[in-house]
BALOKE-92612 format. One line per field, with one value per residue: residue in one letter; x negated, y, z of N, C-alpha, C in turn; residue number from 0. Coordinates in nm, 4 decimals. Atoms other than C-alpha are relative to their C-alpha. Example, Ala and Ser with C-alpha at 12.3 -4.5 7.8 and 13.67 -1.06 7.14 Angstrom:
<nodes>
residu	[A_S]
n.px	[-0.0890_0.0820]
n.py	[-0.1190_-0.1190]
n.pz	[0.0000_-0.0060]
ca.px	[-1.2300_-1.3670]
ca.py	[-0.4500_-0.1060]
ca.pz	[0.7800_0.7140]
c.px	[-0.0900_0.0770]
c.py	[0.1200_0.1090]
c.pz	[0.0000_0.0730]
num	[0_1]
</nodes>
This chain:
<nodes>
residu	[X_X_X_X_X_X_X_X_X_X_X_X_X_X_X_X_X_X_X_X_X_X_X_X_X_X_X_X_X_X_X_X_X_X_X_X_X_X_X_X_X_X_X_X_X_X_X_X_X_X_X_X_X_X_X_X_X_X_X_X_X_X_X_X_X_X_X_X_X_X_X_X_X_X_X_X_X_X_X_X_X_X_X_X_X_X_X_X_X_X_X_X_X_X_X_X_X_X_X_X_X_X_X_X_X_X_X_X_X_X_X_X_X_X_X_X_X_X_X_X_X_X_X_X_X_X_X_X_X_X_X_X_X_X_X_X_X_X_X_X_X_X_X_X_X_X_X_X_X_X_X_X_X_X_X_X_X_X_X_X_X_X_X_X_X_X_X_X_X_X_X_X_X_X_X_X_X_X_X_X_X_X_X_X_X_X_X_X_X_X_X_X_X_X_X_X_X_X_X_X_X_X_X_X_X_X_X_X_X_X_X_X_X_X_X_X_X_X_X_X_X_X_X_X_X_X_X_X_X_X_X]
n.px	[0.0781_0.0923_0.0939_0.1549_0.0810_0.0853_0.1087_0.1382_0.0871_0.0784_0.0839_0.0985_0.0645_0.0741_0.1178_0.1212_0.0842_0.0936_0.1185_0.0893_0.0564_0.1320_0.1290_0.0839_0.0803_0.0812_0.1621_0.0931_0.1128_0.1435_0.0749_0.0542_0.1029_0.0606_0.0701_0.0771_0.1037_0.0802_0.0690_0.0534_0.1603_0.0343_0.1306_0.0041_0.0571_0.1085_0.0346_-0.1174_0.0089_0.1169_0.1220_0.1468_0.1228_0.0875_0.0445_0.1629_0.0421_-0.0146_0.0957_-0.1330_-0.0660_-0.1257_-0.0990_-0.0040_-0.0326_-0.0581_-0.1310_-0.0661_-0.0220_-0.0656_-0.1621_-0.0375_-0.0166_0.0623_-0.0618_0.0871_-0.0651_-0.0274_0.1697_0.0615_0.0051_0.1015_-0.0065_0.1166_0.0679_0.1175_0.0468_0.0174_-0.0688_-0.1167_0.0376_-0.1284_0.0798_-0.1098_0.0795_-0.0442_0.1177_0.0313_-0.0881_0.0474_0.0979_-0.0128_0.0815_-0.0182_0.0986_-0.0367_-0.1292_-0.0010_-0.1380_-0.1390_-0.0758_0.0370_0.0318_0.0032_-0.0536_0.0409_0.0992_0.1128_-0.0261_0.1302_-0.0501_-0.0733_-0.0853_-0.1064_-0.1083_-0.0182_-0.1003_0.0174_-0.1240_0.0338_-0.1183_0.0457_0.0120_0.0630_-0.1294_0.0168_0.0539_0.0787_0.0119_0.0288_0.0610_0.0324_0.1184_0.1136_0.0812_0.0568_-0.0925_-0.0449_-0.1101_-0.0398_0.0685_-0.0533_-0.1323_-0.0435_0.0211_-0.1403_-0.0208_-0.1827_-0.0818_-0.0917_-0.1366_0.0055_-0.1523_-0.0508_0.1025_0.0365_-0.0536_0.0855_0.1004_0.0945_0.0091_0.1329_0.0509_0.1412_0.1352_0.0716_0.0976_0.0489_0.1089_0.1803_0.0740_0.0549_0.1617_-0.0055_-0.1023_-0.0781_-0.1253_-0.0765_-0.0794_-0.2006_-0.0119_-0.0506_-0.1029_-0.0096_-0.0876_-0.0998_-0.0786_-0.0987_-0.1163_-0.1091_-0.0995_0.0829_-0.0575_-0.0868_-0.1929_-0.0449_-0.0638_-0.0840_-0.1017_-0.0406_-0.0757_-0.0956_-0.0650_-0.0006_-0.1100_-0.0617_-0.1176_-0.1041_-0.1383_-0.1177_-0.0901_-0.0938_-0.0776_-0.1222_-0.0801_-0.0750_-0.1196_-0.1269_-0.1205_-0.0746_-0.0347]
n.py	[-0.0529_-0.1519_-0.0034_0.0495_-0.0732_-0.0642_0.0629_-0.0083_-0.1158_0.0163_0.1263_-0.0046_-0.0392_0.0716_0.0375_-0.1001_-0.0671_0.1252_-0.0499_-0.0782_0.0205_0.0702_-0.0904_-0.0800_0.0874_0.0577_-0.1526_-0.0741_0.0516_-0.0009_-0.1041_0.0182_0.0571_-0.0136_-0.0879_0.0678_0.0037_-0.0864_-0.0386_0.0893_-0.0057_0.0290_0.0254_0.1270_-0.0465_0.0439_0.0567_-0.0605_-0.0540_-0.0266_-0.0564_0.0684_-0.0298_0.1127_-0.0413_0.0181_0.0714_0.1229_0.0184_0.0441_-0.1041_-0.0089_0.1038_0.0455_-0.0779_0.1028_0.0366_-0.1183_-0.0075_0.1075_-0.0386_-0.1277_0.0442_-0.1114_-0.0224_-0.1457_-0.1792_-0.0041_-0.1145_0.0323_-0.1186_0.0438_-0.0614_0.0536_-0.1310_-0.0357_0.1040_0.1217_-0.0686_0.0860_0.0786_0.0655_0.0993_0.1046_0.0893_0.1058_0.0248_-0.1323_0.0416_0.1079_-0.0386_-0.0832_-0.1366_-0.0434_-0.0190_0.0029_-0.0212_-0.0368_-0.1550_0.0107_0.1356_0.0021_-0.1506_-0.0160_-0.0666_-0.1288_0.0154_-0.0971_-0.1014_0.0369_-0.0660_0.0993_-0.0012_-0.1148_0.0675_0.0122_0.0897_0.0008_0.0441_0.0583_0.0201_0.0894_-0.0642_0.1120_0.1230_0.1986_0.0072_-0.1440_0.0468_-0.0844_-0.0085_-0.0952_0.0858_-0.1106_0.0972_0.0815_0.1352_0.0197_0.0158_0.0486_0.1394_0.0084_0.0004_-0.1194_0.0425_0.0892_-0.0052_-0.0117_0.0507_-0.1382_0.0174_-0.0777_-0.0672_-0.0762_-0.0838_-0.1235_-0.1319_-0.1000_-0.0368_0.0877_0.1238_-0.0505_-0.0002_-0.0859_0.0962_0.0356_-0.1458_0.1136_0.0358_0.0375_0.1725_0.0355_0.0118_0.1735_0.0321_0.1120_-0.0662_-0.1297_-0.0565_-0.0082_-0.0851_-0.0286_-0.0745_-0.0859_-0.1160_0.0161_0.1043_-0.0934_0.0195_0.1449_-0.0059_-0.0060_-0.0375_0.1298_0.0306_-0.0850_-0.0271_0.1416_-0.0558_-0.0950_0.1297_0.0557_-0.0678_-0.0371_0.1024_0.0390_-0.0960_0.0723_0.1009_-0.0790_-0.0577_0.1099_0.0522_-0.1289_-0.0077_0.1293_-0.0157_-0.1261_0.0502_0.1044_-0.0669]
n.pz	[0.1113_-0.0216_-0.1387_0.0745_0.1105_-0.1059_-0.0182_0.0949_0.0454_-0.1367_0.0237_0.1413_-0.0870_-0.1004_0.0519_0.0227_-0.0880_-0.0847_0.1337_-0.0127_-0.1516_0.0285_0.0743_-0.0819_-0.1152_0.0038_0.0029_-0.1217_-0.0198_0.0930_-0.0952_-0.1366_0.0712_0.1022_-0.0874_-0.0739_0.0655_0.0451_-0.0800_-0.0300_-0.0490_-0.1238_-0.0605_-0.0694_-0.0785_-0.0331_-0.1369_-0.0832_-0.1878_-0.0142_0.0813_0.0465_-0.0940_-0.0518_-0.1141_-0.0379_-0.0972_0.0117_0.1169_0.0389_0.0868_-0.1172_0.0244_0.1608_0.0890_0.0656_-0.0379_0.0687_0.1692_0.0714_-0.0194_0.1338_0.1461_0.0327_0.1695_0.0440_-0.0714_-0.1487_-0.0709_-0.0859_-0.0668_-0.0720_-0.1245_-0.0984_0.0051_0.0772_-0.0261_0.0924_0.1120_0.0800_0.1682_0.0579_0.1461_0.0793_0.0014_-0.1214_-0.0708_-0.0927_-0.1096_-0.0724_-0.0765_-0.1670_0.0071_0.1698_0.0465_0.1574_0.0637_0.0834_-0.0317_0.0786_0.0038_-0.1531_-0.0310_-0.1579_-0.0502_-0.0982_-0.0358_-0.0378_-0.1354_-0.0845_-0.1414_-0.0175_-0.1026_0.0062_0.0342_0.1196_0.0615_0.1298_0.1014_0.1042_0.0763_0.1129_0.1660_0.0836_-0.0377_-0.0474_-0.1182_-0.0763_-0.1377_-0.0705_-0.1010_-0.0257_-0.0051_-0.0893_-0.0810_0.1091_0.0496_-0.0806_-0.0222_0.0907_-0.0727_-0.1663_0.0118_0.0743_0.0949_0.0891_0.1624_0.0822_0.1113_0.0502_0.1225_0.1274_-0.0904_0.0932_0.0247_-0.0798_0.0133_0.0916_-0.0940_0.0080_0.1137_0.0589_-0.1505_0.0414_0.0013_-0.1252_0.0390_0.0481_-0.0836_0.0896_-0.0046_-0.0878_0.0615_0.0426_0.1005_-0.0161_-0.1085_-0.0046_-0.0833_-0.0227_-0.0178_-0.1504_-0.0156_-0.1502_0.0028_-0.0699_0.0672_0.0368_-0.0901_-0.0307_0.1226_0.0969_0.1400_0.0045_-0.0617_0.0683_0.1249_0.0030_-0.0506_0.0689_0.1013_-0.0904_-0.0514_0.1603_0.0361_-0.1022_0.0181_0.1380_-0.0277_-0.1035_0.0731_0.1095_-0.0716_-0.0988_0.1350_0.0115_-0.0684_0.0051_0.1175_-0.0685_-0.0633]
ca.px	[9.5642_9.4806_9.3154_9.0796_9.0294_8.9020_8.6819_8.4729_8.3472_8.2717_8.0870_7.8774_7.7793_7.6783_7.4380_7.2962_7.2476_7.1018_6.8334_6.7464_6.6375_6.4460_6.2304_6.1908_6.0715_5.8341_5.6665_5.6385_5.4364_5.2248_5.1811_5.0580_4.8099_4.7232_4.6116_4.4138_4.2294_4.1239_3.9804_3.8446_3.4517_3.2995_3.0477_2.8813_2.7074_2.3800_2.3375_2.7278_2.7200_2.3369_2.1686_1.8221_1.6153_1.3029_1.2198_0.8281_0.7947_0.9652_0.8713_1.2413_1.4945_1.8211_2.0285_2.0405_2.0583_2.1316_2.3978_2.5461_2.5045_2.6688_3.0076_3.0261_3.1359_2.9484_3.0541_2.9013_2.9863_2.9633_2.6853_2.4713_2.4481_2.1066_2.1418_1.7981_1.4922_1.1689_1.0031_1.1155_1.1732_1.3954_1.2888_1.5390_1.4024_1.5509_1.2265_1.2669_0.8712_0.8045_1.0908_0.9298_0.5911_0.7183_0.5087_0.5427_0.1722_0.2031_0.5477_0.6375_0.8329_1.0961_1.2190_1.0896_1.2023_1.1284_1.4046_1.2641_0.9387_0.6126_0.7804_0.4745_0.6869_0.7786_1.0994_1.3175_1.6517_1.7631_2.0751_1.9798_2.2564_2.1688_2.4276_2.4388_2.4094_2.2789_2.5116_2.4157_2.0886_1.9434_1.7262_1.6272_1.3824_1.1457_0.7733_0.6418_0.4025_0.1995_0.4913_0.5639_0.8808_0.9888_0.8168_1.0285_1.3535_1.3881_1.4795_1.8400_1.9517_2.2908_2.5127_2.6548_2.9966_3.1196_3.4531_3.5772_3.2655_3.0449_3.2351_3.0981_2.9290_2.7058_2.7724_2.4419_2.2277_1.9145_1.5869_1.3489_1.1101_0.8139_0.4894_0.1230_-0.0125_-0.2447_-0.6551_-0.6166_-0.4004_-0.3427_-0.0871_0.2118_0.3192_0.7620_0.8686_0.9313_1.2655_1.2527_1.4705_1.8282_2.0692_2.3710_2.6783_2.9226_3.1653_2.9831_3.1270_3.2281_3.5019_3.5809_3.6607_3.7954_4.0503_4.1028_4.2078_4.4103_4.6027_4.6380_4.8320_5.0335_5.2084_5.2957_5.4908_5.6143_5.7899_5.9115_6.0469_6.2571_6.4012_6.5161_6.6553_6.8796_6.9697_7.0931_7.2543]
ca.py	[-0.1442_0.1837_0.0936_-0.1585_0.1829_0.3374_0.0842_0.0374_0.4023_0.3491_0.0182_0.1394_0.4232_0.2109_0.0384_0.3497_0.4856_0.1470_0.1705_0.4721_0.3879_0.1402_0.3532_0.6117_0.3570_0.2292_0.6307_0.6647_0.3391_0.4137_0.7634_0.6757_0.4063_0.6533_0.8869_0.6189_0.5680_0.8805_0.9472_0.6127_0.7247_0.6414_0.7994_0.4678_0.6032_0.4079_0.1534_0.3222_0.4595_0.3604_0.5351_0.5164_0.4702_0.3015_0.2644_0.2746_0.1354_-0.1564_-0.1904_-0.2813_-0.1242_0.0797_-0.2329_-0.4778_-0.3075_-0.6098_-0.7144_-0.3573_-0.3700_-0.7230_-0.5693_-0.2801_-0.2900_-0.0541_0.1324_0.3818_0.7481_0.6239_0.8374_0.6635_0.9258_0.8406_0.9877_0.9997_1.2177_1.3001_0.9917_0.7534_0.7868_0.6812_0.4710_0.3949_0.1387_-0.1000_-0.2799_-0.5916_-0.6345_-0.2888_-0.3568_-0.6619_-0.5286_-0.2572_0.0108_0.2230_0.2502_0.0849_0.1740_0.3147_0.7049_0.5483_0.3059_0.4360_0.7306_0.9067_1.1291_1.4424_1.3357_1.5098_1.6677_1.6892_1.7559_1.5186_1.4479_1.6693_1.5726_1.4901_1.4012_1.2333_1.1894_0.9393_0.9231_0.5952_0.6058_0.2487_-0.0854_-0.4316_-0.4213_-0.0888_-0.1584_0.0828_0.1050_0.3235_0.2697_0.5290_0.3648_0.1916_-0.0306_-0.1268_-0.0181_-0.1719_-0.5312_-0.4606_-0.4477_-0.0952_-0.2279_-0.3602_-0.4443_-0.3684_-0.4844_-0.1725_-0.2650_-0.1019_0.0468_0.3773_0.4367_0.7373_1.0700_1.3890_1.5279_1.2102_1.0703_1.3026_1.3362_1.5944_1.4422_1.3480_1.6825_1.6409_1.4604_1.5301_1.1704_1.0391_1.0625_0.6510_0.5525_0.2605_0.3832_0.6168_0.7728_0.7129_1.0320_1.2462_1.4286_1.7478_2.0197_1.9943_1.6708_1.7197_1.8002_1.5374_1.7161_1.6204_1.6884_1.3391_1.3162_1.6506_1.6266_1.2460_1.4582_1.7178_1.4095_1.2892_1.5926_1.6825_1.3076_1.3157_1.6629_1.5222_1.1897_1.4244_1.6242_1.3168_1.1762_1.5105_1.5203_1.1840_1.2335_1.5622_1.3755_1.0825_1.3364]
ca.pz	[9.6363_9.7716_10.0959_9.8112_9.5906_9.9503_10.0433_9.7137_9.6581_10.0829_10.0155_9.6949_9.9321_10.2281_9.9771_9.8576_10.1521_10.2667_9.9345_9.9883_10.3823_10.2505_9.9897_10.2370_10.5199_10.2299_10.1675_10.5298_10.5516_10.2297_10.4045_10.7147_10.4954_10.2635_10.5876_10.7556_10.4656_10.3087_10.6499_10.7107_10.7914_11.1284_11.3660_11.5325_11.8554_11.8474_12.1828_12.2907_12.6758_12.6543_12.3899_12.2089_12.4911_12.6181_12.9577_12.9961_13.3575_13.2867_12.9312_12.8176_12.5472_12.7505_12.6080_12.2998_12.0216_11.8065_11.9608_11.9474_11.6015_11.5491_11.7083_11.4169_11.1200_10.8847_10.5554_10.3252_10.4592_10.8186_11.0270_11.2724_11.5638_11.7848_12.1284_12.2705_12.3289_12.1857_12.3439_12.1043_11.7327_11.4388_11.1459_10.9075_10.6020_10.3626_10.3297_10.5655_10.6126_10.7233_10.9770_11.1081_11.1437_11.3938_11.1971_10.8858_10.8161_10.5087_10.4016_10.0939_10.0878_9.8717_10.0979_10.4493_10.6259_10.9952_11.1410_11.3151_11.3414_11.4385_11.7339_11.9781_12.3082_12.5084_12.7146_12.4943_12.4128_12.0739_11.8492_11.5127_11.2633_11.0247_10.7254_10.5388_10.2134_10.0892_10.0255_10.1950_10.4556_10.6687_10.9471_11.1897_11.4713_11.6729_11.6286_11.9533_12.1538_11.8544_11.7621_12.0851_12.1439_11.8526_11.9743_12.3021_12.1452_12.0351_11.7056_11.4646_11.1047_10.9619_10.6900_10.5099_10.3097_10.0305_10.2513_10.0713_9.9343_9.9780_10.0106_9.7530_10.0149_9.9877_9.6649_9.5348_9.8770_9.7939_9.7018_10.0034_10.0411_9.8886_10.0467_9.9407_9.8521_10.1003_10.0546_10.0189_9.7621_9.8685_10.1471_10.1335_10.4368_10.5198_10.4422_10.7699_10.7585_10.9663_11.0657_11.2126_11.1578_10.9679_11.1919_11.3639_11.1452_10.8829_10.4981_10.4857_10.6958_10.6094_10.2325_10.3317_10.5722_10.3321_10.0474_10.2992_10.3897_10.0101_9.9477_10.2808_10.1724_9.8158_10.0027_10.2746_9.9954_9.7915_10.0987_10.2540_9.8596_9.9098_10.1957_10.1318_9.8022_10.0738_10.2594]
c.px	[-0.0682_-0.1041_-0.1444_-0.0636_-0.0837_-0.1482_-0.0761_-0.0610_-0.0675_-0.1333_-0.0872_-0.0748_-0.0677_-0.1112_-0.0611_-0.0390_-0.1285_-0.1407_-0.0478_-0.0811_-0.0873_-0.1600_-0.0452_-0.0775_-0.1442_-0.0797_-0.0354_-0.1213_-0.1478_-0.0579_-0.1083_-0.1195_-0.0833_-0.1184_-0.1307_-0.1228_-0.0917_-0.0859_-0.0730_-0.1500_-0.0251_-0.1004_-0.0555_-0.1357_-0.0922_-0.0022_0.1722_-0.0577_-0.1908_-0.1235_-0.0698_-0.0353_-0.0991_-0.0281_-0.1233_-0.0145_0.0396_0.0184_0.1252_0.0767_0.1056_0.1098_-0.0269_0.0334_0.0568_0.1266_0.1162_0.0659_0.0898_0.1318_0.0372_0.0082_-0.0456_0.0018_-0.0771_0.0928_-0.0349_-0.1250_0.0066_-0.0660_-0.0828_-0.0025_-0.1145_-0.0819_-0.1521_-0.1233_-0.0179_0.0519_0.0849_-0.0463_0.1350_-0.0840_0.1096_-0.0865_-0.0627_-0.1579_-0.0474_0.1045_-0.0475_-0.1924_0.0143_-0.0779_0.0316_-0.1263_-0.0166_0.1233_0.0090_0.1250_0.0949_0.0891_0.0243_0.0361_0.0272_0.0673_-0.0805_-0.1508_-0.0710_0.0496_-0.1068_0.0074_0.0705_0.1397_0.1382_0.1241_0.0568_0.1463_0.0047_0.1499_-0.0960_0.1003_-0.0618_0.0804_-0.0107_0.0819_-0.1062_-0.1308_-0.0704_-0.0688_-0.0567_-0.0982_-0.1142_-0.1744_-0.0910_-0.0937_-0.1141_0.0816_0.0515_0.1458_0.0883_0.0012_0.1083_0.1095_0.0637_0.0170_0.1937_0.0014_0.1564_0.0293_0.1137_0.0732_0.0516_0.1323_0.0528_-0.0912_-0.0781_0.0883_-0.0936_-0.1001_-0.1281_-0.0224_-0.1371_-0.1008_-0.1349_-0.1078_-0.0906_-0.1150_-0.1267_-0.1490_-0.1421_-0.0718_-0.1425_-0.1468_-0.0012_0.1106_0.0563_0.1025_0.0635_0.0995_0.1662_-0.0013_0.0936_0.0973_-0.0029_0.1291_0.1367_0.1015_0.1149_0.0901_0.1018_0.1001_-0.0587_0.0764_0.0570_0.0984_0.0324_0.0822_0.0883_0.1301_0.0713_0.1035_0.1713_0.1141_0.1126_0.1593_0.1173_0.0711_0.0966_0.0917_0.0399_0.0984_0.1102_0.0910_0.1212_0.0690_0.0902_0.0955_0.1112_0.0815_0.0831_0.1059_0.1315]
c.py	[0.1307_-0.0069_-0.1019_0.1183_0.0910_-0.0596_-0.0342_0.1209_-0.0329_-0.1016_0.0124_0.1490_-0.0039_-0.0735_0.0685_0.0635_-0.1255_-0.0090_0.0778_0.0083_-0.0658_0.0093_0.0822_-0.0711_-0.0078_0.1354_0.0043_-0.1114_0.0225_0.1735_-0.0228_-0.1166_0.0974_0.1397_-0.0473_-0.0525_0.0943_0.0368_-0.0479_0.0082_-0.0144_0.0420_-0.1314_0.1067_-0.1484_-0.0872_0.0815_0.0757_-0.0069_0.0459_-0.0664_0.0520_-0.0813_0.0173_-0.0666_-0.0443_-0.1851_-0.1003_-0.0368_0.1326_0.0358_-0.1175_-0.1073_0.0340_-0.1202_-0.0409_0.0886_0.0084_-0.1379_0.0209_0.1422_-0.0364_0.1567_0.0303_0.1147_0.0916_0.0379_0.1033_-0.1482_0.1186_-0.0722_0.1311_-0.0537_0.1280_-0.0450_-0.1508_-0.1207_0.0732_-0.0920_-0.0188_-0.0487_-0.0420_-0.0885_-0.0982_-0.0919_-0.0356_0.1043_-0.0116_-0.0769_0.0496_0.1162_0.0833_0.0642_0.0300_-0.0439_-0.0289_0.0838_0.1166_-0.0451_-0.1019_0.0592_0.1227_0.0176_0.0800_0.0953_-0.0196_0.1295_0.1536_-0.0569_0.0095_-0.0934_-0.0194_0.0749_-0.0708_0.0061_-0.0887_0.0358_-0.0443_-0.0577_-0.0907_-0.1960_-0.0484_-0.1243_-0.1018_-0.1006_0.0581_0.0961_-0.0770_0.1241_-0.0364_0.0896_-0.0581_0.0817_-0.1638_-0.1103_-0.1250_-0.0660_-0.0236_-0.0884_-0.1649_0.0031_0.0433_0.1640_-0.0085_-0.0595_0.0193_0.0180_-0.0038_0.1301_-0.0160_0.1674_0.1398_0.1071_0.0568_0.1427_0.1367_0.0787_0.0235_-0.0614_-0.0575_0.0517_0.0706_0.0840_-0.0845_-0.0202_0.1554_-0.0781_0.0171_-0.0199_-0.1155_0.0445_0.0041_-0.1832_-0.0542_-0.1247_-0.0040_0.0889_-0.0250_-0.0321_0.1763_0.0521_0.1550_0.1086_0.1016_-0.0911_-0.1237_0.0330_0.0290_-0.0954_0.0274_0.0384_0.0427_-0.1130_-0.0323_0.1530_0.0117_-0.1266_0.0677_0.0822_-0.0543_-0.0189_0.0553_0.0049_-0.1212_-0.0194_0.1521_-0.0664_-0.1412_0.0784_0.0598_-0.0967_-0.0413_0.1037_-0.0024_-0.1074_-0.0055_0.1022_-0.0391_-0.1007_0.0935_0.0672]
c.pz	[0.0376_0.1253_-0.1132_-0.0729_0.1056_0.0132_-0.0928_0.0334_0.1676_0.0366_-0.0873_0.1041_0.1392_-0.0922_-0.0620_0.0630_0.0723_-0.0891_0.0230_0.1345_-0.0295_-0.0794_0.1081_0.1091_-0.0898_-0.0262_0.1053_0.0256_-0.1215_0.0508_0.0996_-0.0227_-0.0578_0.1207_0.0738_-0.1379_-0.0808_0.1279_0.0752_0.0185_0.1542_0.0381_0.1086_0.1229_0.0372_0.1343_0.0896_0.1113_0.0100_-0.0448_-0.0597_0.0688_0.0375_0.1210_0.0262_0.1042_-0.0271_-0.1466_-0.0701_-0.0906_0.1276_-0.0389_-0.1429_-0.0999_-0.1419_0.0340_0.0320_-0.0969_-0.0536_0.0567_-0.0850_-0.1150_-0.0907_-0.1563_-0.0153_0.0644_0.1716_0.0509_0.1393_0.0896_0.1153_0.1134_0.0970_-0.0169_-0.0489_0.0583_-0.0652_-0.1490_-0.0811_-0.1150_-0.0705_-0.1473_-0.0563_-0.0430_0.1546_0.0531_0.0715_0.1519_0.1007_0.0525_0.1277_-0.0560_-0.1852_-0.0503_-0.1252_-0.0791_-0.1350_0.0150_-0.0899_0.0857_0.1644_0.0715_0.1512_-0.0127_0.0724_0.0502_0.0037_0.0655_0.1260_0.1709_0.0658_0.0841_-0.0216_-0.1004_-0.1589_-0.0563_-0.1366_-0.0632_-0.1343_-0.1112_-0.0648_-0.1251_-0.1336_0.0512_0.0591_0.0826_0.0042_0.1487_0.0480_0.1168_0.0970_0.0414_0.1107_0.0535_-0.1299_-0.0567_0.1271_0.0906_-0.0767_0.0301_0.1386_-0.0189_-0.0548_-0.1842_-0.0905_-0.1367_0.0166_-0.0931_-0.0363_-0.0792_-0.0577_0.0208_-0.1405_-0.1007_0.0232_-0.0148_-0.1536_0.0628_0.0023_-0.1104_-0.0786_0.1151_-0.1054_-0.0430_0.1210_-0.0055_-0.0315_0.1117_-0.0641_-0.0277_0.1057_-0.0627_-0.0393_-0.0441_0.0064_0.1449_-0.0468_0.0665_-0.0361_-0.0009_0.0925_-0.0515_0.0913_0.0244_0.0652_-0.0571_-0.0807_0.1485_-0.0012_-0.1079_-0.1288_-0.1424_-0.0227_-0.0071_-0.0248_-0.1470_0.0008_0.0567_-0.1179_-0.1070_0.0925_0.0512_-0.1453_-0.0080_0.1404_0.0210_-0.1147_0.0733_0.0687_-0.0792_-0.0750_0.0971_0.0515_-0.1690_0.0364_0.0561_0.0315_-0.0990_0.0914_0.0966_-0.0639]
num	[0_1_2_3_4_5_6_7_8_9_10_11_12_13_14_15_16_17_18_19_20_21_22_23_24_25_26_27_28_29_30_31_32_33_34_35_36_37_38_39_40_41_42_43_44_45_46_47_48_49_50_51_52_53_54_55_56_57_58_59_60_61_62_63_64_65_66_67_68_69_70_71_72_73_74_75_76_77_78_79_80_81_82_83_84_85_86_87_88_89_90_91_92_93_94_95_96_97_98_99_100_101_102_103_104_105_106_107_108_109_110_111_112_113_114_115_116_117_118_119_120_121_122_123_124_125_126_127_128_129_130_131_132_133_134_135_136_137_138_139_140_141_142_143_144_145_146_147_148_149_150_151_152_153_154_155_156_157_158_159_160_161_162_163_164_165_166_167_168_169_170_171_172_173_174_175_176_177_178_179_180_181_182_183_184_185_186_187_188_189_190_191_192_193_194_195_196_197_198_199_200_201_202_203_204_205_206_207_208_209_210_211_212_213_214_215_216_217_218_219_220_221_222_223_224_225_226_227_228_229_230]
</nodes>
């Protein structure tokens, strides 16, 4: 009788210590979820290892840029980071015929816009950051050369899912600056973005980290409680 009144209280505390192993196992995995997803934004480096480039002698893009793009997976917040130089430029549209003609001459400034344009120098090195901002299809391409490059593979579309959605930072993006209408009204200019890109450490992943830090003290605390009460 006394060795059974031992072994209960020993046995009701092997299964509460065994319970509580199992809650704490399940904060550290919703931790270590809840980290990977507040901070879930992506810079996608344009063409990887080969850039945005064209090579004029042999009239070719530095790689397939399509087929780049069909191994990414692409969510609002992400940045598209274009590693190239003043030689070629960066169109980014959401209107699929302007895309296909290879020119923004008759594009519309609500739909159409140039990165860093009307830089008149050639050969000089450049890194665009281009946030994105818009759900389901972005295409991009670079119309130097009279469309040319564009015709010669300097050119991709992408499928932008809905992931964590956009950060703050992005969820109210400035207005486009503004652009004097054109003497012929029946055109309007892509409006040309100038001045400096954002930074890699953009606000994005910043306030996504910041989230992320925020909920991954509150389980760290719940869990060390748990376990001094198991203790």
């Amino acid at each position: 009788m006394i060795n059974d009144q031992i072994r209960r209280p020993h046995s009701h505390s092997a299964a509460l210590m065994g319970s509580n192993t199992k809650l704490i196992l399940a904060l550290l995995g919703l931790l270590i979820t809840t980290a990977t997803v507040a901070t879930g934004y992506t810079n996608h480096t344009v063409g990887g290892d080969a850039g945005w480039f064209f090579h004029s002698k042999t009239n070719t893009s530095a790689t397939n840029y399509t087929s780049w793009a069909a191994n990414q997976t692409f969510s609002l917040g992400d940045y598209l980071i274009f590693r190239t130089t003043t030689n070629q430029t960066v169109i980014q549209t959401y209107n699929e015929t302007t895309y296909r003609n290879c020119t923004t001459d008759d594009a519309s400034d609500t739909d159409t816009f140039q990165y860093n344009g009307g830089n008149t120098d050639f050969d000089q090195s450049l890194t665009i950051e281009v946030p994105l901002t818009i759900e389901g299809a972005n295409y991009y391409f670079s119309d130097a050369g009279d469309g040319v490059q564009c015709q010669r593979g300097m050119a991709f579309k992408i499928l932008v899912r809905h992931g964590n959605g956009l950060p703050p930072s992005l969820n109210q993006p400035p207005p486009p600056p503004y652009v004097e209408a054109p003497s012929d009204p029946a055109q309007s200019p892509p409006v040309t973005i100038n001045g400096e890109s954002p930074s890699l450490n953009n606000k994005a992943a910043v306030g996504g980290a910041n989230t992320g830090v925020m909920l991954c003290l509150l389980l760290f605390g719940v869990t060390s409680s748990l376990m001094t009460m198991m203790w």
